[in-house]
PDBQT receptor file of N, H, CA, C and O in Angstrom, charges set to zero:
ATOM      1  N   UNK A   1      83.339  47.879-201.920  1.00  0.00    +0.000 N 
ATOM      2  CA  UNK A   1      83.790  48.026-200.539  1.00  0.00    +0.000 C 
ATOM      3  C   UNK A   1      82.828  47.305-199.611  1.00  0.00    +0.000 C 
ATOM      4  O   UNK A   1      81.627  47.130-199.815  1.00  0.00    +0.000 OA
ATOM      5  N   UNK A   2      83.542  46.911-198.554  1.00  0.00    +0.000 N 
ATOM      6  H   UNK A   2      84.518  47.053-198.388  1.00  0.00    +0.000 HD
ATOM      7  CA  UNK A   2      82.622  45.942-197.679  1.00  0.00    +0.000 C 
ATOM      8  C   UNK A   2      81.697  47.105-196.684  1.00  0.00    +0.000 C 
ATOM      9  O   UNK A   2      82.251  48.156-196.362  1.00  0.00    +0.000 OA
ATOM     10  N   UNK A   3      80.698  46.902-196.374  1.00  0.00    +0.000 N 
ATOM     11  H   UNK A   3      80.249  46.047-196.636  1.00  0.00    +0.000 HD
ATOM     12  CA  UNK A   3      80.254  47.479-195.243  1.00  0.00    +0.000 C 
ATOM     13  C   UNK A   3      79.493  46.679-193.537  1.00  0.00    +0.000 C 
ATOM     14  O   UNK A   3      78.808  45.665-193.406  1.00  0.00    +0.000 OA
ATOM     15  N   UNK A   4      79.861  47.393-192.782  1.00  0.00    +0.000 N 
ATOM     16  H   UNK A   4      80.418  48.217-192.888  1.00  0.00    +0.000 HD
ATOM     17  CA  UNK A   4      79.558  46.363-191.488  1.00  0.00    +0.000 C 
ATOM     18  C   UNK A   4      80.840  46.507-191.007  1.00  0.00    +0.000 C 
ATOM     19  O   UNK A   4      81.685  47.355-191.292  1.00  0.00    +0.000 OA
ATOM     20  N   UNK A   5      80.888  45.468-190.153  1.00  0.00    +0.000 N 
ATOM     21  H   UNK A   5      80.201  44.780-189.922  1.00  0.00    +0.000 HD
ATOM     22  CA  UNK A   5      81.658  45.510-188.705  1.00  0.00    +0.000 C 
ATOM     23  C   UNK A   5      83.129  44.378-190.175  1.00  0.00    +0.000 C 
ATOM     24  O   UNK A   5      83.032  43.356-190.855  1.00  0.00    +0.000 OA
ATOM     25  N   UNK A   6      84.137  45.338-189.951  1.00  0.00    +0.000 N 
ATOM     26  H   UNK A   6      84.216  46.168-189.398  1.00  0.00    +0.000 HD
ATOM     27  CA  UNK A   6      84.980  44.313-190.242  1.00  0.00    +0.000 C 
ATOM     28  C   UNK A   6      86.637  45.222-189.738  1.00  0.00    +0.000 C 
ATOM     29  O   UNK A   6      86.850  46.360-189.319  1.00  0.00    +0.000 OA
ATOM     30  N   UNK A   7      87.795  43.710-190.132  1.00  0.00    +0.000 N 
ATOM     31  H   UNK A   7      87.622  42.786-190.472  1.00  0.00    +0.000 HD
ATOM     32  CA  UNK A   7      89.238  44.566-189.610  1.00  0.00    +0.000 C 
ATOM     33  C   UNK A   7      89.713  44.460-190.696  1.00  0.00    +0.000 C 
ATOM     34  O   UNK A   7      89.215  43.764-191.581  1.00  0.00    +0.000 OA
ATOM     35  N   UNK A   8      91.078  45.338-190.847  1.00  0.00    +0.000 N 
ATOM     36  H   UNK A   8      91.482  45.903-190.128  1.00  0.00    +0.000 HD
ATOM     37  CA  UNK A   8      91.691  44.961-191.768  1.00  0.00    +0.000 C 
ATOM     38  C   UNK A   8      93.112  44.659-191.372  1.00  0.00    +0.000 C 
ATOM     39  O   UNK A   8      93.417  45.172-190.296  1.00  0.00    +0.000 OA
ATOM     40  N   UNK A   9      93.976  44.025-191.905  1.00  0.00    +0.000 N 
ATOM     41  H   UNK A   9      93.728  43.608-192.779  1.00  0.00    +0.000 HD
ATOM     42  CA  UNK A   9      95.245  43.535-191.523  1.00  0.00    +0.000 C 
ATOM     43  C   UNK A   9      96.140  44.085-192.427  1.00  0.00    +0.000 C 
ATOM     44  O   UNK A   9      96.110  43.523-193.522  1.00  0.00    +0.000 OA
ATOM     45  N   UNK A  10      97.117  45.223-192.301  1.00  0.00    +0.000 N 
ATOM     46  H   UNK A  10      97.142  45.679-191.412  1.00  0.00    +0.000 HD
ATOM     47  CA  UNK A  10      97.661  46.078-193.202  1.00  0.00    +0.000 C 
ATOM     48  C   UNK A  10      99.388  45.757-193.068  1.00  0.00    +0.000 C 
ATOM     49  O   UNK A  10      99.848  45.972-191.946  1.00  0.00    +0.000 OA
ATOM     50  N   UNK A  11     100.007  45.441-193.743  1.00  0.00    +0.000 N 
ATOM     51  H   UNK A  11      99.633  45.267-194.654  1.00  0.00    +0.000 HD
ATOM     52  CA  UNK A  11     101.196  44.920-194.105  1.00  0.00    +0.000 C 
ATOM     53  C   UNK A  11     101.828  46.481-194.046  1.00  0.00    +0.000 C 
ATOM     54  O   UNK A  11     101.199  47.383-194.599  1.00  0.00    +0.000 OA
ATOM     55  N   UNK A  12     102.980  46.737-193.417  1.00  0.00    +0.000 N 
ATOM     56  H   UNK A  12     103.491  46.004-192.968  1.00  0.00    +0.000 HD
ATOM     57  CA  UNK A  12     104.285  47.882-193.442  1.00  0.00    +0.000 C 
ATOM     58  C   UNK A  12     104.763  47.944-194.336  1.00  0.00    +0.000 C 
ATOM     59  O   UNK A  12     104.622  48.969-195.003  1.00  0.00    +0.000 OA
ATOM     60  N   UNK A  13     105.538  46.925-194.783  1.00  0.00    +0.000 N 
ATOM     61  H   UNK A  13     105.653  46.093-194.242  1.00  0.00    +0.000 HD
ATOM     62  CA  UNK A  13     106.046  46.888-195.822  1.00  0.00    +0.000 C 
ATOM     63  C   UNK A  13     105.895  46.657-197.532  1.00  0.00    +0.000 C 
ATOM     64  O   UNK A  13     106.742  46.980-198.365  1.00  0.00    +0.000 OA
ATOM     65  N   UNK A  14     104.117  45.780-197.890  1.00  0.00    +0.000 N 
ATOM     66  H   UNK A  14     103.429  45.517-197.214  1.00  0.00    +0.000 HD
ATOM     67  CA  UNK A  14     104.053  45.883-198.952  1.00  0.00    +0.000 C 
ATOM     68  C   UNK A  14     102.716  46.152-198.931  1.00  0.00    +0.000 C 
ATOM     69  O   UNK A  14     102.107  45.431-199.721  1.00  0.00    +0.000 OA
ATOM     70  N   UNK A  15     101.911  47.046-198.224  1.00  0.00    +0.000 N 
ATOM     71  H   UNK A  15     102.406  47.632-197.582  1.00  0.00    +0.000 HD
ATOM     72  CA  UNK A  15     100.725  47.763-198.082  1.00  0.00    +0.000 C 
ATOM     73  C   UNK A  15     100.002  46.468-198.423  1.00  0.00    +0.000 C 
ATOM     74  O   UNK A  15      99.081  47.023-199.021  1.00  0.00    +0.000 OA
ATOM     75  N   UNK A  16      99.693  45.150-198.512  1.00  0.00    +0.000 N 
ATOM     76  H   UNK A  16     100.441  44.699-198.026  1.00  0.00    +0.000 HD
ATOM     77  CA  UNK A  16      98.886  44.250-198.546  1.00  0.00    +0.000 C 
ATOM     78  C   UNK A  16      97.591  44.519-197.495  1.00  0.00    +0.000 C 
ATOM     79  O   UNK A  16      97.792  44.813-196.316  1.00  0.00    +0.000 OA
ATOM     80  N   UNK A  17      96.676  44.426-197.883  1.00  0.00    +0.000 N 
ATOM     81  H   UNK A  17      96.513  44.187-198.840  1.00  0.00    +0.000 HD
ATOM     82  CA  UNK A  17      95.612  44.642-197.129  1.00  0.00    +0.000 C 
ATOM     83  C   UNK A  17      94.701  43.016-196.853  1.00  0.00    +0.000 C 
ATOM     84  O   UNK A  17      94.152  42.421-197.780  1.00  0.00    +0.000 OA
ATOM     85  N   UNK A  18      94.706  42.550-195.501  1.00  0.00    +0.000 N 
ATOM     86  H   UNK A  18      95.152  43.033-194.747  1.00  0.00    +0.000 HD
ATOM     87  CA  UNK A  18      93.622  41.378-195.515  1.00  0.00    +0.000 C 
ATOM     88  C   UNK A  18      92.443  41.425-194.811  1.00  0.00    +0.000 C 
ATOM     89  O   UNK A  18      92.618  41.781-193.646  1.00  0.00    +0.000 OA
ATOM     90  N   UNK A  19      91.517  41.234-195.054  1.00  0.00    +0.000 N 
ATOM     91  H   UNK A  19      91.375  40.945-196.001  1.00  0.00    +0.000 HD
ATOM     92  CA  UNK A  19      90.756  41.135-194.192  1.00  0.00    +0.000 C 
ATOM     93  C   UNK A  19      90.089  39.987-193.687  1.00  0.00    +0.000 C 
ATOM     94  O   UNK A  19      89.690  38.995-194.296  1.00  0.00    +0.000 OA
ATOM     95  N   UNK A  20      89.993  40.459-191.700  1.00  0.00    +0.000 N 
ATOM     96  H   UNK A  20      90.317  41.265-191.205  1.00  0.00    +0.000 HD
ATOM     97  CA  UNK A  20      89.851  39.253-191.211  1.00  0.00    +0.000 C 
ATOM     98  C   UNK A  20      88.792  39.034-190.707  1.00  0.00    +0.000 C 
ATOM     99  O   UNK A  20      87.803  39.763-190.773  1.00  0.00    +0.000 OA
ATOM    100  N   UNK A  21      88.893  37.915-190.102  1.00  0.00    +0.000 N 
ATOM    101  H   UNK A  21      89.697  37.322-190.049  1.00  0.00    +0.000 HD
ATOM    102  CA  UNK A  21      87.105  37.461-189.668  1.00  0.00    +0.000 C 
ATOM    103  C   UNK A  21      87.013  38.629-188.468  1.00  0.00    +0.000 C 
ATOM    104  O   UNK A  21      87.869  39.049-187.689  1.00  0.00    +0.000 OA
ATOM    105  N   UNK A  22      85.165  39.076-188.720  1.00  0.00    +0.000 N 
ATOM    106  H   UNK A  22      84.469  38.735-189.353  1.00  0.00    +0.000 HD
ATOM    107  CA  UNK A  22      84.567  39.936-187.505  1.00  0.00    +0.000 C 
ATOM    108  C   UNK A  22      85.228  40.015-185.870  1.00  0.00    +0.000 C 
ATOM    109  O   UNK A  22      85.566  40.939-185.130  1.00  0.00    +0.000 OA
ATOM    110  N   UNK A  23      85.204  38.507-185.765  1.00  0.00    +0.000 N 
ATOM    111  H   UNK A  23      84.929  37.757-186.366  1.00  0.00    +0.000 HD
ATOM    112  CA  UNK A  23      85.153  38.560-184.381  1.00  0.00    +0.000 C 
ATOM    113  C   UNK A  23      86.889  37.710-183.439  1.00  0.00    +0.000 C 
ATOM    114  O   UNK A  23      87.166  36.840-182.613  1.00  0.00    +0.000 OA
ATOM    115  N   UNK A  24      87.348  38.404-184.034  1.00  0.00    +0.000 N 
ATOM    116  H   UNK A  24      87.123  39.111-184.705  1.00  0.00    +0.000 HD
ATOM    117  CA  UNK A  24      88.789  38.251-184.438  1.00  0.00    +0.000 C 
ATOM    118  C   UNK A  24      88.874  39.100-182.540  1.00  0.00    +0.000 C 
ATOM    119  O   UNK A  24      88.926  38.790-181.349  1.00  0.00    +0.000 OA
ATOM    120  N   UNK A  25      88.844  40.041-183.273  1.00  0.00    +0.000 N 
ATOM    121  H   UNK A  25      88.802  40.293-184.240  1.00  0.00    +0.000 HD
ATOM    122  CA  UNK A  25      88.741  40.990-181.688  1.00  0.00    +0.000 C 
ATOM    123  C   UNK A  25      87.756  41.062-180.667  1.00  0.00    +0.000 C 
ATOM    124  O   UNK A  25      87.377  42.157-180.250  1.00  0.00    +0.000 OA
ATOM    125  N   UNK A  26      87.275  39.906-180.196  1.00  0.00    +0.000 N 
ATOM    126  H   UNK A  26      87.582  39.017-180.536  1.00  0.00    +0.000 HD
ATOM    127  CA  UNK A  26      85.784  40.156-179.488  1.00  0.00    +0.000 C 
ATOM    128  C   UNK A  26      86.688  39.903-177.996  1.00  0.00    +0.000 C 
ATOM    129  O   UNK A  26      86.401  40.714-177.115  1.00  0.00    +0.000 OA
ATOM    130  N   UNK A  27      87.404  39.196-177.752  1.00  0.00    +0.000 N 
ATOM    131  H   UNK A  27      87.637  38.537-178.467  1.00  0.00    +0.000 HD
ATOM    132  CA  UNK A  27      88.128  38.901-176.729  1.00  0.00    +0.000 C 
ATOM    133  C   UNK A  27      88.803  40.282-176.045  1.00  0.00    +0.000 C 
ATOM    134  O   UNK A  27      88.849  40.501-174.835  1.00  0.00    +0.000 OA
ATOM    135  N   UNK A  28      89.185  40.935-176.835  1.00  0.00    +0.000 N 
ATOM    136  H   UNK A  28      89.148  40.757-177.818  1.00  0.00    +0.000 HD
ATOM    137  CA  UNK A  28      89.567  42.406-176.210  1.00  0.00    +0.000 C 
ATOM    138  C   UNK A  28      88.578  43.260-176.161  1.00  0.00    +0.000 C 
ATOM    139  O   UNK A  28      88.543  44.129-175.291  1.00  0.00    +0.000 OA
ATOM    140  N   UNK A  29      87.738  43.144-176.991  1.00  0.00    +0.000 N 
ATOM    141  H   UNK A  29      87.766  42.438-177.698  1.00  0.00    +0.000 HD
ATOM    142  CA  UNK A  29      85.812  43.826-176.580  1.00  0.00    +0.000 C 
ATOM    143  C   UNK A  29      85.645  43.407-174.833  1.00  0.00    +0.000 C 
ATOM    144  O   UNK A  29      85.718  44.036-173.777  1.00  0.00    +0.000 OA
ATOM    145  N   UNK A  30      85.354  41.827-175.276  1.00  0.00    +0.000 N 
ATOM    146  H   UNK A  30      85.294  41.316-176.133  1.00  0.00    +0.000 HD
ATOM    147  CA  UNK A  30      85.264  41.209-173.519  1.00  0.00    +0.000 C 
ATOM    148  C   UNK A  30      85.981  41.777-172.228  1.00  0.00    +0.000 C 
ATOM    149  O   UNK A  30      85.491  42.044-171.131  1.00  0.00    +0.000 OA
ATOM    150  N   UNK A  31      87.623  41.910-172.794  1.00  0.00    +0.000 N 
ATOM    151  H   UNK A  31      88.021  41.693-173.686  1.00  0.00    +0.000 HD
ATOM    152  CA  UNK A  31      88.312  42.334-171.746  1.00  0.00    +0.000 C 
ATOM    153  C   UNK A  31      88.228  43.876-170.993  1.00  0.00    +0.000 C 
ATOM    154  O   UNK A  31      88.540  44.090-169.822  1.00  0.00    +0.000 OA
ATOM    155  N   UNK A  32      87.717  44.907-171.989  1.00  0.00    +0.000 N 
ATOM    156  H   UNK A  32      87.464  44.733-172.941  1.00  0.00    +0.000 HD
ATOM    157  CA  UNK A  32      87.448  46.307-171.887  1.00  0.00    +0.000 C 
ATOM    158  C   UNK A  32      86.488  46.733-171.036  1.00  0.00    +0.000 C 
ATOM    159  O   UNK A  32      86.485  47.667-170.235  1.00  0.00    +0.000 OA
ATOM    160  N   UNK A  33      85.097  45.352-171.513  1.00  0.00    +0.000 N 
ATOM    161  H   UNK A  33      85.099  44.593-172.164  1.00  0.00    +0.000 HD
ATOM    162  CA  UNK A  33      84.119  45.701-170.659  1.00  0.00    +0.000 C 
ATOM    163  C   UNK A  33      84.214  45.008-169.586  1.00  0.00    +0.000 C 
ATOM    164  O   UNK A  33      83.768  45.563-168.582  1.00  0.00    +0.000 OA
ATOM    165  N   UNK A  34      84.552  44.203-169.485  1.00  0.00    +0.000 N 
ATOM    166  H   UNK A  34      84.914  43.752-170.301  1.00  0.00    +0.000 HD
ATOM    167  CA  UNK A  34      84.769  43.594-167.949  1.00  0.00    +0.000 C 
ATOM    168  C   UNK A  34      86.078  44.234-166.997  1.00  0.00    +0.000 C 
ATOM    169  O   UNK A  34      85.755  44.350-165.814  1.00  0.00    +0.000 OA
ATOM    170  N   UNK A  35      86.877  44.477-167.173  1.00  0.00    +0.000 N 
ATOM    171  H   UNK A  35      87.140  44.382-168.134  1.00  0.00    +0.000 HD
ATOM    172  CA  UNK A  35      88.273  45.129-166.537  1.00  0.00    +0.000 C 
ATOM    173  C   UNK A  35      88.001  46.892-166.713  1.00  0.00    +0.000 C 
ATOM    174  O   UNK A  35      88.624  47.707-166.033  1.00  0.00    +0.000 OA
ATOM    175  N   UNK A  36      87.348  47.136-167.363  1.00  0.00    +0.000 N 
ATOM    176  H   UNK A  36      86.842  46.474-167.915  1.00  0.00    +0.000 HD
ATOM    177  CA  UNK A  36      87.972  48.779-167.397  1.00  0.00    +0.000 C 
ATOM    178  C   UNK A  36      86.227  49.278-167.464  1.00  0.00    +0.000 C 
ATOM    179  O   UNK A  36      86.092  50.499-167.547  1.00  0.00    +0.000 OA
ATOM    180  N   UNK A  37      85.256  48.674-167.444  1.00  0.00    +0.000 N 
ATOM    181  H   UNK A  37      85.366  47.682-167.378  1.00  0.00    +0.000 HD
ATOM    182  CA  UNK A  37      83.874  49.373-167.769  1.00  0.00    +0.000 C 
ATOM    183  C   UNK A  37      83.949  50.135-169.382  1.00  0.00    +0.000 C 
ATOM    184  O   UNK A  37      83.043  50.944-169.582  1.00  0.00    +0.000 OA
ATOM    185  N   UNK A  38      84.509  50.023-170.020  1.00  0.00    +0.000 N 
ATOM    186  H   UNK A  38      85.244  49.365-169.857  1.00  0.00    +0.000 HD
ATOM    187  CA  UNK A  38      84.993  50.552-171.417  1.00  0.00    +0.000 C 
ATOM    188  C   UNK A  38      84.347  49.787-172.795  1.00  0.00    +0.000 C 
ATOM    189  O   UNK A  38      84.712  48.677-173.182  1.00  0.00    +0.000 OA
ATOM    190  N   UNK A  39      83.228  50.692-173.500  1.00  0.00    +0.000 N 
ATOM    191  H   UNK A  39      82.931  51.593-173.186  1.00  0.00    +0.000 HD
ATOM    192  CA  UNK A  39      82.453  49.885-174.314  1.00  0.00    +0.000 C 
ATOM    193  C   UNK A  39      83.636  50.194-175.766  1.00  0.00    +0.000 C 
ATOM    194  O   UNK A  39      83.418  51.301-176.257  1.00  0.00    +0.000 OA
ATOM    195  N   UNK A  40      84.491  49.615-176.293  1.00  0.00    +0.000 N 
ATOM    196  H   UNK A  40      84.668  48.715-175.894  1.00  0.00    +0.000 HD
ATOM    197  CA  UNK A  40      85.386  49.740-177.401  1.00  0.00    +0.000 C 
ATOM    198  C   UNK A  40      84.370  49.808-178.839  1.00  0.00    +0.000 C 
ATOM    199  O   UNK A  40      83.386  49.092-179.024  1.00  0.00    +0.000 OA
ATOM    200  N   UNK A  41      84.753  50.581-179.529  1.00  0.00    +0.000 N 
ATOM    201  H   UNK A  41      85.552  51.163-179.378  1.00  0.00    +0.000 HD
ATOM    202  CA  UNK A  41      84.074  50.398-180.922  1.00  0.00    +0.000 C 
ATOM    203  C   UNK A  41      85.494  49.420-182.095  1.00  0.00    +0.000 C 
ATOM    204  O   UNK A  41      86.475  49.869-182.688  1.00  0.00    +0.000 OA
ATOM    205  N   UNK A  42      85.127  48.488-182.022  1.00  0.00    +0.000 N 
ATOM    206  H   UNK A  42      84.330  48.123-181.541  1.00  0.00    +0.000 HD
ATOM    207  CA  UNK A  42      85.616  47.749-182.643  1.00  0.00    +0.000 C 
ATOM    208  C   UNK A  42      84.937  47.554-184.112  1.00  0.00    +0.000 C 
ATOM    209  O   UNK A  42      85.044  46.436-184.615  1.00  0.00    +0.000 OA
ATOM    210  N   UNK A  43      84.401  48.342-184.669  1.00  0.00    +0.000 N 
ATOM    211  H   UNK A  43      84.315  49.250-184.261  1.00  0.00    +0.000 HD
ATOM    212  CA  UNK A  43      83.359  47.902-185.736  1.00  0.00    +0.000 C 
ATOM    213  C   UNK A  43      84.160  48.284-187.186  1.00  0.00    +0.000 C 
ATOM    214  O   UNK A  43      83.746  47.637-188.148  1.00  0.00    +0.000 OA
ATOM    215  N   UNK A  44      85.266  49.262-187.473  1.00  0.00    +0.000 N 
ATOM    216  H   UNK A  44      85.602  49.788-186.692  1.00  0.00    +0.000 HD
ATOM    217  CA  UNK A  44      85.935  49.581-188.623  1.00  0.00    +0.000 C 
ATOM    218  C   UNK A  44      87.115  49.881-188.121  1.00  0.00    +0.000 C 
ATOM    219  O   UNK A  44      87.341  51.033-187.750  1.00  0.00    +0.000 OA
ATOM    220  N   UNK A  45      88.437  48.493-187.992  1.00  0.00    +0.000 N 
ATOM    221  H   UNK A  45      88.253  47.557-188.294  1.00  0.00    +0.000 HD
ATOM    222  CA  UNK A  45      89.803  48.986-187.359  1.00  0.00    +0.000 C 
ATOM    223  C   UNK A  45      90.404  48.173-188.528  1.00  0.00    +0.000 C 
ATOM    224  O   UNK A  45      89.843  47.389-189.293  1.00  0.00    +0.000 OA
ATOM    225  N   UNK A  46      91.972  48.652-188.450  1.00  0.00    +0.000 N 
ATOM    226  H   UNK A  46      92.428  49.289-187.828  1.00  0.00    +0.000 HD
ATOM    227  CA  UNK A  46      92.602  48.526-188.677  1.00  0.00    +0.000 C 
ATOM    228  C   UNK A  46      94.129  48.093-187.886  1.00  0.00    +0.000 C 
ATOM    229  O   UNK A  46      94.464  48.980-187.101  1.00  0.00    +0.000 OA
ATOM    230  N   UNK A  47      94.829  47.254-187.924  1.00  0.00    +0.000 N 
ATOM    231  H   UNK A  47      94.556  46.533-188.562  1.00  0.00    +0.000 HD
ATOM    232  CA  UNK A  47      96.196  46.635-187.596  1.00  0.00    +0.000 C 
ATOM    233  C   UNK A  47      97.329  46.373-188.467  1.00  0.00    +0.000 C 
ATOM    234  O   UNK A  47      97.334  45.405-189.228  1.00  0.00    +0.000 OA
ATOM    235  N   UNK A  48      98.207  47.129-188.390  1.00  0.00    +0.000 N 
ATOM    236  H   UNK A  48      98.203  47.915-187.771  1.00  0.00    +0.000 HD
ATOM    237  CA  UNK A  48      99.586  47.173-189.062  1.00  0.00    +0.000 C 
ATOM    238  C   UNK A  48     100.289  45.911-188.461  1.00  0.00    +0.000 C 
ATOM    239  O   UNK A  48      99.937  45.419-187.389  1.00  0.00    +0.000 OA
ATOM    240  N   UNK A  49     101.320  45.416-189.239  1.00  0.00    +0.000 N 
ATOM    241  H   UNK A  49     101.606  45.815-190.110  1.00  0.00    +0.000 HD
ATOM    242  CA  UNK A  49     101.619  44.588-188.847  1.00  0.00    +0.000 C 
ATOM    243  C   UNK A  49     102.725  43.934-189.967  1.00  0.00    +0.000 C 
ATOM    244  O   UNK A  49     102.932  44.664-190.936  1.00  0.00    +0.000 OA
ATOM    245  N   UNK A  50     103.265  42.977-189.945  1.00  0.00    +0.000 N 
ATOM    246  H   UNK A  50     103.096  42.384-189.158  1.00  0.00    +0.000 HD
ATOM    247  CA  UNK A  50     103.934  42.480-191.689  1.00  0.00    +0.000 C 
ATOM    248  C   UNK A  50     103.355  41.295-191.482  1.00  0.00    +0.000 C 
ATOM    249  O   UNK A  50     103.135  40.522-190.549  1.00  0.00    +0.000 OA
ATOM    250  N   UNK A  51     103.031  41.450-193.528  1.00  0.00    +0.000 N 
ATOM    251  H   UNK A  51     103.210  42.078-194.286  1.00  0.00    +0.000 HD
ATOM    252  CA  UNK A  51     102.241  39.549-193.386  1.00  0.00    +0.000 C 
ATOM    253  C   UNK A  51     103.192  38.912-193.783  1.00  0.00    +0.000 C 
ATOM    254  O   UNK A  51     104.305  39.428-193.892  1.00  0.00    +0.000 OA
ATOM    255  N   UNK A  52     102.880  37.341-194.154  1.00  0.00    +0.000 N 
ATOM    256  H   UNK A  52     101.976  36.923-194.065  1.00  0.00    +0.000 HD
ATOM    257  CA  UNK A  52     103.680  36.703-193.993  1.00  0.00    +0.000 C 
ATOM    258  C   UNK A  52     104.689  36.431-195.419  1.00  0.00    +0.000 C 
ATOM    259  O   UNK A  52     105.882  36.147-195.317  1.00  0.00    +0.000 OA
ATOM    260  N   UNK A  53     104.196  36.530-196.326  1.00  0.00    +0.000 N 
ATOM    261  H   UNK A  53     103.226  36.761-196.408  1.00  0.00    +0.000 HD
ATOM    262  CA  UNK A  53     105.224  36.657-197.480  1.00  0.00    +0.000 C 
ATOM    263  C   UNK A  53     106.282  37.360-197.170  1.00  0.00    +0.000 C 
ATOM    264  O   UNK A  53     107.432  37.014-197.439  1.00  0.00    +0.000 OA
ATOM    265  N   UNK A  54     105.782  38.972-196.255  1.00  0.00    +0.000 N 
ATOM    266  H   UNK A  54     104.847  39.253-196.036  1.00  0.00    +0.000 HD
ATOM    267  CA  UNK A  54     107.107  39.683-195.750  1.00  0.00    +0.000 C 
ATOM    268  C   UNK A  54     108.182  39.023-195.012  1.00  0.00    +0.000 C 
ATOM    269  O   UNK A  54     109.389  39.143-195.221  1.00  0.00    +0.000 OA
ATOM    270  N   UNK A  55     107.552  38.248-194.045  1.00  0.00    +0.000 N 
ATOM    271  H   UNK A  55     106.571  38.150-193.875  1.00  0.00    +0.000 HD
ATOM    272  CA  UNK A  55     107.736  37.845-192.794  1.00  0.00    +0.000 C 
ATOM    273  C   UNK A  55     109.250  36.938-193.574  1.00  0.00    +0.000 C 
ATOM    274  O   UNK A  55     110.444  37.152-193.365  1.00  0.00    +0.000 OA
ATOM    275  N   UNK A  56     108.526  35.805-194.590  1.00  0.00    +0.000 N 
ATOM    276  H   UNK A  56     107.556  35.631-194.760  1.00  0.00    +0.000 HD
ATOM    277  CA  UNK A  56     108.906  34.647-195.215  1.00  0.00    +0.000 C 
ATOM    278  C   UNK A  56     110.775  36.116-196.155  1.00  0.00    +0.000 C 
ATOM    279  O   UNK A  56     111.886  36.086-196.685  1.00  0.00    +0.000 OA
ATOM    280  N   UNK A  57     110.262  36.536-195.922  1.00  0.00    +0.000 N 
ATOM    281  H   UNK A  57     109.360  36.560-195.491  1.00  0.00    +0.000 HD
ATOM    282  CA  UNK A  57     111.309  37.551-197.414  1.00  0.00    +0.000 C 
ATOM    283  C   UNK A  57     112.400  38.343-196.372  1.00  0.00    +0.000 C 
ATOM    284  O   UNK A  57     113.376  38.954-196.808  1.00  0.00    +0.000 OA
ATOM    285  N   UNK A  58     112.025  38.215-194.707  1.00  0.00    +0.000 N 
ATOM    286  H   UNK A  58     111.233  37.718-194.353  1.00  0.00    +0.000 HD
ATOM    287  CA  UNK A  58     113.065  38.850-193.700  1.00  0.00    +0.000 C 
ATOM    288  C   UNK A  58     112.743  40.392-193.838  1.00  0.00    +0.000 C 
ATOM    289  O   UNK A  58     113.708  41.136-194.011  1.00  0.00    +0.000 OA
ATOM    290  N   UNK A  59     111.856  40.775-193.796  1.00  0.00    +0.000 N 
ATOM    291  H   UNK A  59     111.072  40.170-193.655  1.00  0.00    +0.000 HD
ATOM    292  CA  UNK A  59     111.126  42.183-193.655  1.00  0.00    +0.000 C 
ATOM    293  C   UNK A  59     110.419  42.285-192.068  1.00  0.00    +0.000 C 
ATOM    294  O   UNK A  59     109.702  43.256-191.823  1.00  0.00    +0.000 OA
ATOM    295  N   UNK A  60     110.600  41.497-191.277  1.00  0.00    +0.000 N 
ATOM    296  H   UNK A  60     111.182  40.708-191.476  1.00  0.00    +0.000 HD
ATOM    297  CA  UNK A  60     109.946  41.287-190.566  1.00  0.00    +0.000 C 
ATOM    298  C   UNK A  60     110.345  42.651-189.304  1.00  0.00    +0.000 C 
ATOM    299  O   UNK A  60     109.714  42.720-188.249  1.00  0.00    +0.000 OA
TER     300      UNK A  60
């Protein structure tokens, strides 16, 4: 198992799990603390979503 700051990209439909680069989300870090005073813990998330084999198969 990885440890540290990472995301994972979790497929609906065929539980595929990817994981993506760190700083994937730093832009919505940026936006939280600048617009809302809001320090986000972005350090172990997760995003549902369908990947693209699904996508490619009309699961979308």
């Amino acid at each position: 198992a990885r440890h540290g700051p990472h995301l994972h990209l979790v497929c609906r439909h065929c539980g595929r799990v990817i994981e993506a680069e760190e700083n994937l989300l730093e832009p919505l870090g940026e936006r939280c603390r600048a617009r809302y005073g809001f320090e986000p813990d972005l350090q172990h998330l997760s995003v549902t979503g369908v990947c693209a084999d699904c996508q490619a198969k009309g699961e979308a």
